[in-house]
C-alpha positions in Angstrom: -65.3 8.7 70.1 -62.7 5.8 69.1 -61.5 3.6 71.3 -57.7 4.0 72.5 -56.8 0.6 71.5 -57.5 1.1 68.4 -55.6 4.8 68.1 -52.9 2.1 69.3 -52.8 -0.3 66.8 -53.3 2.2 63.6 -50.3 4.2 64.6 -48.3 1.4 65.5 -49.5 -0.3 62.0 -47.7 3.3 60.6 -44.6 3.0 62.7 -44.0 -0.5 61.0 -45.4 0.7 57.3 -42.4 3.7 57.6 -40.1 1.2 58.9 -41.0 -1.4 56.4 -41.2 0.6 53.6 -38.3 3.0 54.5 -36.1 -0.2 54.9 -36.9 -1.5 51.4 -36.6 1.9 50.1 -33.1 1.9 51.7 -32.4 -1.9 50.7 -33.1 -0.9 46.8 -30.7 2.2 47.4 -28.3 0.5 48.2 -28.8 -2.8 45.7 -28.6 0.1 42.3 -25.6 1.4 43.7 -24.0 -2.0 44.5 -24.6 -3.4 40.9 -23.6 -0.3 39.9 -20.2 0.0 41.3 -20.4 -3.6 39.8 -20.9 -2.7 36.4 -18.8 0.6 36.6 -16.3 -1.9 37.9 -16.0 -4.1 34.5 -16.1 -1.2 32.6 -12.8 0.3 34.2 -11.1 -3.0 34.3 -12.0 -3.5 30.4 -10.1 0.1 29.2 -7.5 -0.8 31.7 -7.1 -4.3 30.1 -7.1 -2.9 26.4 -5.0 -0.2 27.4 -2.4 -3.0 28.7 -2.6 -5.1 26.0 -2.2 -2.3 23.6 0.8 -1.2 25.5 2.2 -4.7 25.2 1.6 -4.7 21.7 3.1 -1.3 21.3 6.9 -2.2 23.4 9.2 -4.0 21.3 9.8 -5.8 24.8 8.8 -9.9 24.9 8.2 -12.2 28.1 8.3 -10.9 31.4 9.4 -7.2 30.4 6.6 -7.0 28.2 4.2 -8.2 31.0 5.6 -5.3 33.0 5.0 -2.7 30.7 1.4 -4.2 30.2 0.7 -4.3 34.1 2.1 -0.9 34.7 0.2 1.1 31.5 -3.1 -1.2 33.1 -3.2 0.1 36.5 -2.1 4.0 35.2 -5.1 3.4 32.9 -7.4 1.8 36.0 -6.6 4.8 38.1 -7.7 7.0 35.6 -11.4 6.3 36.5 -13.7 6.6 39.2 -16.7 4.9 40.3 -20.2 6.3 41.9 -18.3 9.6 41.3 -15.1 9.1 43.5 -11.7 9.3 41.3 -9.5 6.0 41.8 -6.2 8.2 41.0 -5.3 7.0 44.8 -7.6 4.1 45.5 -5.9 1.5 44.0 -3.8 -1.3 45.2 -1.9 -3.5 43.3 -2.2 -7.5 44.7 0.1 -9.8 44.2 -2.2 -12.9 43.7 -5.9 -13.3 43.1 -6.6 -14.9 46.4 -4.8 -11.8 48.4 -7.8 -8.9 46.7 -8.8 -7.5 50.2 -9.6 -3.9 49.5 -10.5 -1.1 52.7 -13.8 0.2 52.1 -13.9 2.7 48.7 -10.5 1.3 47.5 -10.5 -1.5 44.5 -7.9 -4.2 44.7 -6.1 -4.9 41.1 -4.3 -8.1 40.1 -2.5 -8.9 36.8 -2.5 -12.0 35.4 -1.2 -13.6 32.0 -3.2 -16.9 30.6 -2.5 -18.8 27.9 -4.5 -18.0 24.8 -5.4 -21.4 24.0 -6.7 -22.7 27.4 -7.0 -19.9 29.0 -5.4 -21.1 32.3 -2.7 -18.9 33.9 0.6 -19.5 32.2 4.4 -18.9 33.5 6.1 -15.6 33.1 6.9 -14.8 29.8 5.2 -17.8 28.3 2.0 -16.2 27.2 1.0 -12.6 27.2 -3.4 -12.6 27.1 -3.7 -9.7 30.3 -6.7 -10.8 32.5 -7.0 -8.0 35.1 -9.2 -8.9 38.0 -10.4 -6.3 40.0 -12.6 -6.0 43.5 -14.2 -3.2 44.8 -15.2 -2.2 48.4 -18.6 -0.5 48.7 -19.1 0.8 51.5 -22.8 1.2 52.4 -25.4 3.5 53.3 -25.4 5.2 56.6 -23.1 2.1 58.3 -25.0 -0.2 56.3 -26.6 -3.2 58.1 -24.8 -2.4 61.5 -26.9 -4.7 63.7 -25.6 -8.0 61.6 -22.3 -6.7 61.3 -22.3 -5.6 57.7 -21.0 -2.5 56.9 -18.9 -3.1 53.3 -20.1 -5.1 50.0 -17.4 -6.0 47.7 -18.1 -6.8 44.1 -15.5 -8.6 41.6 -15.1 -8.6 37.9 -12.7 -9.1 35.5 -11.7 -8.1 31.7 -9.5 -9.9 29.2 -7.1 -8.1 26.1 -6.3 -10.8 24.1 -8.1 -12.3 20.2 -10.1 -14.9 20.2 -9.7 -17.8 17.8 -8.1 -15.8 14.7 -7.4 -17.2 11.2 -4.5 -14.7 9.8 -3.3 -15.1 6.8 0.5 -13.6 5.7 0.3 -12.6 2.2 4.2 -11.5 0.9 5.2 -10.0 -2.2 8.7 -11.9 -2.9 9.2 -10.1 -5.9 12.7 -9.6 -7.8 13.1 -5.9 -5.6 13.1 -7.6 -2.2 17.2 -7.9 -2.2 17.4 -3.7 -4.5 19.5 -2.9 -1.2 21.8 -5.9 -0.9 25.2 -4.4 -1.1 27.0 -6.0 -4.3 30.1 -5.9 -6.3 30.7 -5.8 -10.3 33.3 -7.9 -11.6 34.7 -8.5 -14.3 36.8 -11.9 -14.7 39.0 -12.0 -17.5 42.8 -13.3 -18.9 45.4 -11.0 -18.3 48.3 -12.5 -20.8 50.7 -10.0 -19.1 50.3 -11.6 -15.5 49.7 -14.3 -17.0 46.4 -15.0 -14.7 43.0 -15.1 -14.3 42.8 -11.3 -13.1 39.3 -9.6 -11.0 38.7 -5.9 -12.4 36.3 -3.6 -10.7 35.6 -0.1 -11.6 36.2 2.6 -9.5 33.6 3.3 -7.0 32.7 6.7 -8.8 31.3 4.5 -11.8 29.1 2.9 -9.5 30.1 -1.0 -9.4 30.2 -1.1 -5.4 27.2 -0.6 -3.1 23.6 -1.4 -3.6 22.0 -2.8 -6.0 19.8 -0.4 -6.2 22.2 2.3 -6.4 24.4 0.3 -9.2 22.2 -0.2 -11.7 19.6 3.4 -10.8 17.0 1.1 -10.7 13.5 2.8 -11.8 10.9 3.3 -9.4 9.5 -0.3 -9.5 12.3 -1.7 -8.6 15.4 -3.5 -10.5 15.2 -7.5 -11.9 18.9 -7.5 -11.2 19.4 -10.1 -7.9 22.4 -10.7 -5.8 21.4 -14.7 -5.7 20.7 -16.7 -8.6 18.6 -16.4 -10.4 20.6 -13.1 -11.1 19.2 -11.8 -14.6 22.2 -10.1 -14.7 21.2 -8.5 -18.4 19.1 -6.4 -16.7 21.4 -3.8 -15.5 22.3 -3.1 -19.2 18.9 -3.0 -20.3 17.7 0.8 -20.2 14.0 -0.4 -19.2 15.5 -1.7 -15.8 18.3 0.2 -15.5 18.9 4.4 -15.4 22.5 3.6 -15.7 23.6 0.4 -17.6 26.4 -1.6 -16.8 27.0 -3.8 -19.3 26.8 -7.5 -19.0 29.8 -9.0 -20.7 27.4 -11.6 -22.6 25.1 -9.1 -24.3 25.2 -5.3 -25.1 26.0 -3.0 -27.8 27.5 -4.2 -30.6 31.4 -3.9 -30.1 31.0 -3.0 -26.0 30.7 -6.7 -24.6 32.3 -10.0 -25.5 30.8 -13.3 -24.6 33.8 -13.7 -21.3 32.0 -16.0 -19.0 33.5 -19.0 -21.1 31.6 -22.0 -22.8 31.6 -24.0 -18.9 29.7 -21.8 -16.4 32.1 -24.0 -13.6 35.5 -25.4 -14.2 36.9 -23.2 -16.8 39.1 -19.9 -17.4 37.2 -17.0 -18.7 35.9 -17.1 -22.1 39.7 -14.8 -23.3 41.2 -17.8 -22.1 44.1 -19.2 -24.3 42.3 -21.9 -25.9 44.7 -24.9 -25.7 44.0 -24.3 -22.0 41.1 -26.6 -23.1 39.0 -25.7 -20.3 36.4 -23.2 -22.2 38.9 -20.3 -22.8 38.9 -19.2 -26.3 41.2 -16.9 -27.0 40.8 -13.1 -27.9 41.0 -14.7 -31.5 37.6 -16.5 -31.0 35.3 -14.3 -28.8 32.1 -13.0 -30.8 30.3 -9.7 -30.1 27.4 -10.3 -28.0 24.2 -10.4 -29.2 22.7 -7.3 -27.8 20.2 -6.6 -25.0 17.3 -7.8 -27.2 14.7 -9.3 -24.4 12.8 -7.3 -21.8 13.7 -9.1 -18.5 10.8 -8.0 -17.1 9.1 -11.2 -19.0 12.0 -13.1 -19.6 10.9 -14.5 -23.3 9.8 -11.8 -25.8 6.1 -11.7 -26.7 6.5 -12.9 -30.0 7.1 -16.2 -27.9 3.9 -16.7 -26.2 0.7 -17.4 -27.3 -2.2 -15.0 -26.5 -3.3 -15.6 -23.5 -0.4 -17.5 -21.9 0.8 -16.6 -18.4 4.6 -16.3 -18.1 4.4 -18.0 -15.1 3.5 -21.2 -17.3 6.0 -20.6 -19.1 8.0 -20.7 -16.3 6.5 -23.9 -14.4 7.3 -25.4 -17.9 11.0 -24.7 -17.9 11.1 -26.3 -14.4 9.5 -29.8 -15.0 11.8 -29.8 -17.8 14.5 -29.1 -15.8 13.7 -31.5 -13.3 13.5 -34.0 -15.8 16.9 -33.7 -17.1 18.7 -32.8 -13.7 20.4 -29.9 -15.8 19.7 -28.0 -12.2 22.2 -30.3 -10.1 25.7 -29.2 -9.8 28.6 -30.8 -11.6 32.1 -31.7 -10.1 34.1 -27.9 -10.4 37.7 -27.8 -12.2 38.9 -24.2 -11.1 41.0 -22.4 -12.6 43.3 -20.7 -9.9 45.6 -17.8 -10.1 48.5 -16.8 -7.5 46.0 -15.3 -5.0 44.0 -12.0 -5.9 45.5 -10.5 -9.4 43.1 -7.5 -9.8 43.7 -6.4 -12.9 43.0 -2.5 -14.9 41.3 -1.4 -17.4 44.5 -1.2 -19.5 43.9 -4.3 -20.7 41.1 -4.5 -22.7 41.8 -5.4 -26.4 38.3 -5.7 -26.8 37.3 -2.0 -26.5 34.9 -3.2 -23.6 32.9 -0.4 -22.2 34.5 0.7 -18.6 31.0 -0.5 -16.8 31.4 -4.0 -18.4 31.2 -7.1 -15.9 31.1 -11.1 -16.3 29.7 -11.6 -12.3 28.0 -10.2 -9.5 28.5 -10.9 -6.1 27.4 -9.8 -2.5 29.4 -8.4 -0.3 29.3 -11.0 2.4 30.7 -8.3 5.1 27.6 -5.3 4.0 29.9 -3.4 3.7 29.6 -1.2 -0.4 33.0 -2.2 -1.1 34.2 -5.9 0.2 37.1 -5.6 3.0 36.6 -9.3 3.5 35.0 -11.5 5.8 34.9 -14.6 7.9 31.7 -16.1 9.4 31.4 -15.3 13.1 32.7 -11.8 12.8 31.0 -8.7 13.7 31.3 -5.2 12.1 29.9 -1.8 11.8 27.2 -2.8 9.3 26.7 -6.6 10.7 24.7 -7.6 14.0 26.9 -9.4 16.4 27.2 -12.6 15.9 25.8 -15.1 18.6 24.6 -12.3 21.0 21.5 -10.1 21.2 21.7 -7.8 18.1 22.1 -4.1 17.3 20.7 -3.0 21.3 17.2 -1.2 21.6 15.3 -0.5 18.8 18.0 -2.5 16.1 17.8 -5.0 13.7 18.0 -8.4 15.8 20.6 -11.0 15.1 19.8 -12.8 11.9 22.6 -15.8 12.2 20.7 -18.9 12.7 22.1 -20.7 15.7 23.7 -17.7 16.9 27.2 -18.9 16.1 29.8 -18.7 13.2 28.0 -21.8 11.0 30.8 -21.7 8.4 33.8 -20.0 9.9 36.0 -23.0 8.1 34.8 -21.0 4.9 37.2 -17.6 5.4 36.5 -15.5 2.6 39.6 -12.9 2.6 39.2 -11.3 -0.8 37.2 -10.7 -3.5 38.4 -13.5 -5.8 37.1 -16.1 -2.9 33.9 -15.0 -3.4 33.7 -15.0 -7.0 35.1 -18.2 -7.7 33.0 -19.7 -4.3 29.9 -17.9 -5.9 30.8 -20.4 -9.3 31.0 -23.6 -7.5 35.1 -23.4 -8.6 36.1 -24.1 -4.5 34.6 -27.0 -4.1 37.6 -28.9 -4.9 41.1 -29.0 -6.7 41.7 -32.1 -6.9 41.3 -32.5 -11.1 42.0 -28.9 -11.5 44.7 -27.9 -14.6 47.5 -26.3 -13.4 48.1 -22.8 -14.8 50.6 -21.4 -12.1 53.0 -23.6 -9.9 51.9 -21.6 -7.6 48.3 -22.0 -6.6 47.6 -19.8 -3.5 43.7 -19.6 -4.0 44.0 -23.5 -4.2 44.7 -24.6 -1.3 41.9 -23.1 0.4 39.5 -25.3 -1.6 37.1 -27.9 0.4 33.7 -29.2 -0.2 30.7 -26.4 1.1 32.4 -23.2 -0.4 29.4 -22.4 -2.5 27.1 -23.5 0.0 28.7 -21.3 2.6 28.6 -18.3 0.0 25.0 -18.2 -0.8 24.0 -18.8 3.0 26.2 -15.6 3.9 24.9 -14.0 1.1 21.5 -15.0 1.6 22.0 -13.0 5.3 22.6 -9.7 3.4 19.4 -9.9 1.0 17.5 -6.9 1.7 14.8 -5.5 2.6 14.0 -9.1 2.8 16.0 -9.8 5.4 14.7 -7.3 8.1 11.3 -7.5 6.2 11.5 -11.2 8.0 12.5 -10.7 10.8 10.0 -8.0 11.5 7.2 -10.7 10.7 8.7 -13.1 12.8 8.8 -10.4 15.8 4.5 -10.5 14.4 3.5 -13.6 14.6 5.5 -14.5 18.0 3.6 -11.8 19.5 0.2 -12.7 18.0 1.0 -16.5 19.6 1.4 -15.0 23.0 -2.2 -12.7 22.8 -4.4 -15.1 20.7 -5.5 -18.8 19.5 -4.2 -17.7 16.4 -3.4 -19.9 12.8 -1.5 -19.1 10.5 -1.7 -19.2 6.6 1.1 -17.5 4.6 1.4 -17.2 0.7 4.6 -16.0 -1.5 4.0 -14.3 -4.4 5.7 -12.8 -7.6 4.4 -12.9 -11.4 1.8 -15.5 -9.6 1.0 -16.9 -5.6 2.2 -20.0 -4.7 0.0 -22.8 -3.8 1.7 -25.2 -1.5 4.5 -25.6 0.7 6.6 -27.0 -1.8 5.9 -24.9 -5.2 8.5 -23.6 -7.4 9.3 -22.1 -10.3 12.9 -21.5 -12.2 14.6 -19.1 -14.0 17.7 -19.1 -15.6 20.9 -18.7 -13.1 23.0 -16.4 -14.7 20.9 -15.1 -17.6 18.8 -15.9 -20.5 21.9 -14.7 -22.8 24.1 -17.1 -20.8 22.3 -20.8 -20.9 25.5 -22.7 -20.2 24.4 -22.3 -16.7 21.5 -23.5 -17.0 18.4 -22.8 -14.9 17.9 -22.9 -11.0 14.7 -23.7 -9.1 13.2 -21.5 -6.3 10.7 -21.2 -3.3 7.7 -19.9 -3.9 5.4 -21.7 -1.5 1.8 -21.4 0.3 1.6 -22.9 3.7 -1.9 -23.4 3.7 -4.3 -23.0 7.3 -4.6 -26.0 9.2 -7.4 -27.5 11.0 -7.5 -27.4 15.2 -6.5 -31.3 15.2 -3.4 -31.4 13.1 -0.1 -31.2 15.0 1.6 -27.6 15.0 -1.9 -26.5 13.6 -1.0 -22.7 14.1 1.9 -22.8 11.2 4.1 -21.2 13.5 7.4 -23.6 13.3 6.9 -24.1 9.6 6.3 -20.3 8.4 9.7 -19.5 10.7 11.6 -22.3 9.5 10.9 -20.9 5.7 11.9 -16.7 7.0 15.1 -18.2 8.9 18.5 -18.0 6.5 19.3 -21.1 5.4 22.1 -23.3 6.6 21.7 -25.8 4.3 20.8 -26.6 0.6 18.3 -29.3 0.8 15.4 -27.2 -0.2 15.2 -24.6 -3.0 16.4 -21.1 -1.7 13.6 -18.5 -0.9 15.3 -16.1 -3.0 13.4 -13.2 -4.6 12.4 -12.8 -8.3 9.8 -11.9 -10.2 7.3 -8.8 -10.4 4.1 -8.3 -8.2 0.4 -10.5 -8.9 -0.9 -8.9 -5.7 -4.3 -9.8 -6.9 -3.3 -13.9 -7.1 -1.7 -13.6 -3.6 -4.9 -12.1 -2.4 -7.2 -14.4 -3.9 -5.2 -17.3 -2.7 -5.5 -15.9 1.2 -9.8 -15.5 0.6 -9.4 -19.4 -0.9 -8.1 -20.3 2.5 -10.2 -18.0 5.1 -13.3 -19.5 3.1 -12.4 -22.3 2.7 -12.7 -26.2 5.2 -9.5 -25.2 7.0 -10.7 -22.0 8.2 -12.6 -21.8 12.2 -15.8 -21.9 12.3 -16.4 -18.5 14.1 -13.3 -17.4 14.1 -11.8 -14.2 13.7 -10.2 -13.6 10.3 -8.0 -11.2 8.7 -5.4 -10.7 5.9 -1.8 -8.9 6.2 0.0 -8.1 3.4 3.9 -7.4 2.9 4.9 -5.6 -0.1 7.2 -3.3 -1.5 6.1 -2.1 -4.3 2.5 -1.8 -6.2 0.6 -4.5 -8.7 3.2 -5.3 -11.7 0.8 -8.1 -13.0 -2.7 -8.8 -13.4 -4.4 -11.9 -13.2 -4.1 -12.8 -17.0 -0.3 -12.6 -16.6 0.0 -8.9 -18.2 2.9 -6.7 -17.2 2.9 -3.1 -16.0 6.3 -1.9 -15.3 4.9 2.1 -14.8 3.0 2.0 -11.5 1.4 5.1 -12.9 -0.8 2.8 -15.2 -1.0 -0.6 -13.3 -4.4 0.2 -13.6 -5.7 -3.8 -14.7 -3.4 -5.4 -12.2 -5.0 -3.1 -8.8 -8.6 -3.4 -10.6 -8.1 -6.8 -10.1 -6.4 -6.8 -6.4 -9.9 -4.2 -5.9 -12.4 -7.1 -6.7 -10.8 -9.3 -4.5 -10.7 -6.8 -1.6 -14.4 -6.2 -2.6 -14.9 -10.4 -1.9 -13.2 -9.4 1.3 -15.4 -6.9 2.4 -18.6 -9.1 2.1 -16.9 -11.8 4.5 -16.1 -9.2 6.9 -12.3 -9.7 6.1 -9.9 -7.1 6.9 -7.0 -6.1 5.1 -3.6 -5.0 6.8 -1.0 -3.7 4.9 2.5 -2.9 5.8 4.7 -1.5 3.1 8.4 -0.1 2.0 8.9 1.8 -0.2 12.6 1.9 -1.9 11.7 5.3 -3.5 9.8 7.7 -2.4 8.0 7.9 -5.4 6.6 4.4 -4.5 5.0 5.6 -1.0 3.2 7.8 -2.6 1.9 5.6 -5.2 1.4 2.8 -2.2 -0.3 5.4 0.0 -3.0 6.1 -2.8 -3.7 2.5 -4.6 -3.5 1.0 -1.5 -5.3 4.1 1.1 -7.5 2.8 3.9 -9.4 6.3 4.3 -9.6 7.2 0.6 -13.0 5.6 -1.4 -11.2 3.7 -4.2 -8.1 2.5 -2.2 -7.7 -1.0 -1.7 -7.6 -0.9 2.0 -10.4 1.1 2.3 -12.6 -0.8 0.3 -12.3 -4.3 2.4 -13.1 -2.5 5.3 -13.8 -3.7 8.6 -11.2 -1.7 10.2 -7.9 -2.5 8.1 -5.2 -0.2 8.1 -2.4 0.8 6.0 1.7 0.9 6.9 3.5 2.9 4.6 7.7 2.9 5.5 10.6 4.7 3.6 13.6 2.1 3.3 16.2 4.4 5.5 18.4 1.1 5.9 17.8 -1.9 8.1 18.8 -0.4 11.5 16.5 2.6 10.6 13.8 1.1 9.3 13.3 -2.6 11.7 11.9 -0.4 14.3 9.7 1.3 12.3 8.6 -2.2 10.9 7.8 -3.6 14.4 6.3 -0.8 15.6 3.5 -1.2 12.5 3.1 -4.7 12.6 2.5 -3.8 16.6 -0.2 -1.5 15.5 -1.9 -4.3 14.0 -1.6 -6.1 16.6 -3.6 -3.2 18.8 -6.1 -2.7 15.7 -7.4 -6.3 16.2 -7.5 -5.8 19.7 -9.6 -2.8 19.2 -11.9 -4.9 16.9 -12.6 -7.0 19.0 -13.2 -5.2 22.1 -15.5 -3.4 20.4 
């Protein structure tokens, strides 16, 4: 028989084992379910972070409206969940401040904050737009938890970040000769009118089609029209049936007995070419004009082949032409001597004792108020076709305002009718001071000063597009990306080859290869290359806006388009610089391109004007997509497309989801944009909306 006292101590030894044991077993319990509440926790709060910062990137919104949006789409997102199995559709509560989290048990306390990308500390409203949400959850615990020390409740905290790390981007733009086919223009043609007697402005009705687009004035093919409203104009190219579906006929080439050589032998300071000839001034009389020569060059490649040797790029051709110009300062404007007539004498087409055909013009100019047919304008107005000037732009969803400054820059420079434009467009209203008298009375005269032709191309420059909206839109980009990411910058211009630095040019003649009295005129095409983290303004940001901003001044070449489309050089340019010593170590990187149009050239400087058979100039954009995809690059595209027959070339050449396109064979997530040109209030939103997209792709990328 065993002793009691030992009965005793086994069963109390059980007692303590089931306490023991049942108290550790309830300890573990309730340690798995706390971490994982905990980890259930960071996974909510990371959707409902991306799903902020995708929202953000979504809303056409900026600064503290944005942030709203963001918050708002966060906690919808957050509420959307559940952890251990119980729905948070009504357990959330939105703090106002970190420090005042303090959630009842099974509720989770939310707060939305918005850091800087760079150092990551919070940042004031508006100013940066990474969403950190911070979340705290209160767990209650098992059975009353640890009542006898006064623990009934165990919160746990985390927090998720949407914003890009450290991200090399590079902007790749095609700044081809299309990128101003919707700029609204006007044919003109300046002549003599002995009956007036005056200098006289003739333009076809607007059934012939010498008002509106230029797009829609010369039926520009599918690929787009050489024809620009800013010098260099290449004005031959409307009559040149390769470029054009309807020619007009410039007056200094054309069939043989349709065009006379009317500009006159001075490009500034003279009468037209019909001119009497003791006016001295380059007129020559009807007696003297010779037939022109005929549209004998393709514009496309402004020398004919028989010019270059195998093997020679027309771009070097080009870059050629420039130094040479440089050298003899034949680009740099000469005092004008305008001829004036008694305000605007628009002539008809019953005089033309030249048998000119009806389409014939000496000049093309924009149409400074967008409107097809010019009704006049003065800086500083606003109109039906114009964002307001000096106020917010076209409302929600429209094009933004595009005046630099915001306020009427040259409203000394009134442009009331046409023949202000065209003789501003010459340089003749710069002064009058030297200028011959043909009429005692000089009405157009007396409005001459200094800046005219300045004032012109800036307000002309304003009405470039798709360009202009096309800019904007990536300025709307990369403002956003500065707010979400420690992002840099690289951009590169291309045409018929990429630029490759900030100041790089080439030229082109002003007027037209048939009209070299006006010599040749220099223009942007620059790479701003990445810059590395210790240079000042390192990101690019000031200098890549400063280049998409209008111009109010002439100190630097215009960015004005020209050119055809080396997609393949621009590429190649942007894989030089995410390669290369400027680029992060362990950064993010990624290409966007901005195009209208497929490959025109290949890298040996070929020309494909059918985008049917560009098939050398996208083999070679494909190998450099190919380099791409063994970096891990991505490749954005957004794209417009003028025609509709373009998209649909765009969408297969450049597809993201078929095997072949160029998209699709970077990989790592890029994504193609493909936009119909509907007109720039139509087609801006559309714009921001894709380049938001991208935006929310990288996010997604990295989140993942």
């Amino acid at each position: 028989m065993r002793k009691s006292s030992g009965q005793v101590a086994l069963a109390l030894n059980l007692v303590l084992a089931i306490f023991v044991v049942g108290t550790l077993g309830i300890v573990s319990y309730e340690m798995s379910r706390i971490l994982l509440a905990r980890e259930q926790l960071k996974h909510c709060l990371e959707l409902s972070a991306l799903g902020g910062g995708a929202a953000m990137a979504s809303t056409s919104a900026t600064g503290a409206a944005a942030q709203t949006a963001a918050s708002t789409a966060a906690i919808n997102i957050l509420q959307m969940n559940s952890i251990l199995g119980q729905p948070l559709t009504n357990s959330v509560v939105v703090s106002t401040s970190l420090a005042a989290m303090a959630p009842a048990p099974g509720q989770v306390a939310a707060y939305c904050e918005f850091d800087d990308p760079i150092t990551g500390q919070p940042a004031a409203v508006g100013a940066a737009n990474v969403l950190r949400v911070y979340g705290a959850y209160a767990y209650p615990l098992f059975s009353g938890g640890f009542g006898a020390i006064g623990v009934s409740v165990y919160t746990v905290m985390a927090d998720a970040t949407a914003g890009l790390p450290a991200l090399d981007l590079m902007i790749v733009y095609n700044h081809d000769d299309s990128m101003d086919d919707q700029t609204p223009v006007t044919g003109v043609r300046r002549y003599w009118d002995p009956t007036l007697p005056a200098i006289s402005y003739f333009t076809p009705p607007t059934g012939t089609g010498e008002n509106g687009p230029i797009w829609g004035i010369v039926c520009a093919p599918v690929i787009g029209t050489p024809v620009n409203g800013l010098p260099p104009q290449n004005l031959d190219a409307a009559g040149n049936p390769l470029t054009s579906g309807c020619p007009k006929q410039f007056s200094e080439v054309g069939p043989t007995g349709k065009t006379k050589p009317l500009r006159g032998t001075l490009n500034m300071g003279s009468g037209p070419g019909d001119a009497p000839a003791a006016l001295g001034s380059g007129g020559v009389g009807i007696a003297g004009l010779q037939v022109g020569p005929g549209n004998v060059k393709n514009t496309f490649a402004f020398k004919p082949p028989s010019y270059r040797p195998k093997g020679v790029q027309p771009w070097l051709e080009d870059l050629e032409d420039t130094l040479a110009v440089k050298l003899n300062n034949f680009h740099l404007e000469q005092p004008a001597q305008a001829w004036f007539t008694a305000g605007p004498d628009f002539g008809s087409a019953a005089y033309n004792p030249w048998n000119a055909d009806p389409t014939m013009f000496t000049d093309l100019v924009v149409n400074l108020d967008a409107n097809n047919t010019f009704a006049g304008f003065t800086d500083g107005q606003a109109g039906p076709n114009l964002p307001p000037d000096g106020v917010g732009g076209w409302g929600a969803g429209g094009v933004p305002n595009i005046i630099p400054g915001g306020g009427a820059t040259f409203a000394q420079y009134p442009f009331p009718t046409l023949d202000f434009v065209v003789e501003a467009a010459r340089g003749n209203m710069e002064t009058n001071n030297n200028a011959p008298t043909i009429h005692e009375d000089n009405g157009i005269a007396a409005a001459c000063k200094t800046g005219y032709k300045l004032a012109y191309q800036c307000l002309a420059y304003r009405q470039l597009e798709p360009k202009i909206t096309l800019e904007e839109a990536i300025q709307g980009f990369m403002g956003k990306m500065t707010q979400t990411s420690n992002v840099h910058f690289g951009f590169v211009a291309f045409n018929d080859r990429a630029g490759l630095n900030p100041g790089d040019t080439m030229s082109a003649p002003a007027v037209s290869w048939a009209y070299p009295v006006a010599g040749n005129v220099t223009y942007a095409l620059p790479q701003i290359p990445l810059m590395p983290s210790a240079a000042v303004g390192s990101n690019n940001l000031a200098a890549i806006t400063t280049l998409l901003t209008p111009p109010i001044t002439n100190t630097q070449p215009l960015f004005v388009p020209n050119g055809g489309s080396n997609l393949a050089d621009g590429l190649q340019q942007a894989m030089n610089n995410l390669t290369g010593p400027n680029s992060r170590t362990g950064s993010m990187k990624a290409i966007l391109v901005v195009t209208d149009k497929v490959p025109t050239r290949d890298l040996a400087g070929n020309v494909y004007t059918n985008p049917a058979a560009d098939g050398p100039a996208l083999a070679d954009a494909i190998t450099v997509a190919q380099a791409a995809r063994t970096q891990g690059i991505p490749i954005f595209m957004v794209t417009v497309a003028q025609n509709p027959a373009m998209a649909g070339f765009m969408t297969t050449q450049f597809s993201d989801t078929q095997t072949g396109g160029l998209v699709n064979t970077a990989g790592s997530g890029g994504t193609l944009y493909v936009e119909n040109w509907l007109g720039a209030r139509e087609t801006y939103p559309k714009l921001v909306g894709d380049f938001n997209n991208v935006i929310r792709q990288l996010m997604t990328l990295v989140q993942g």
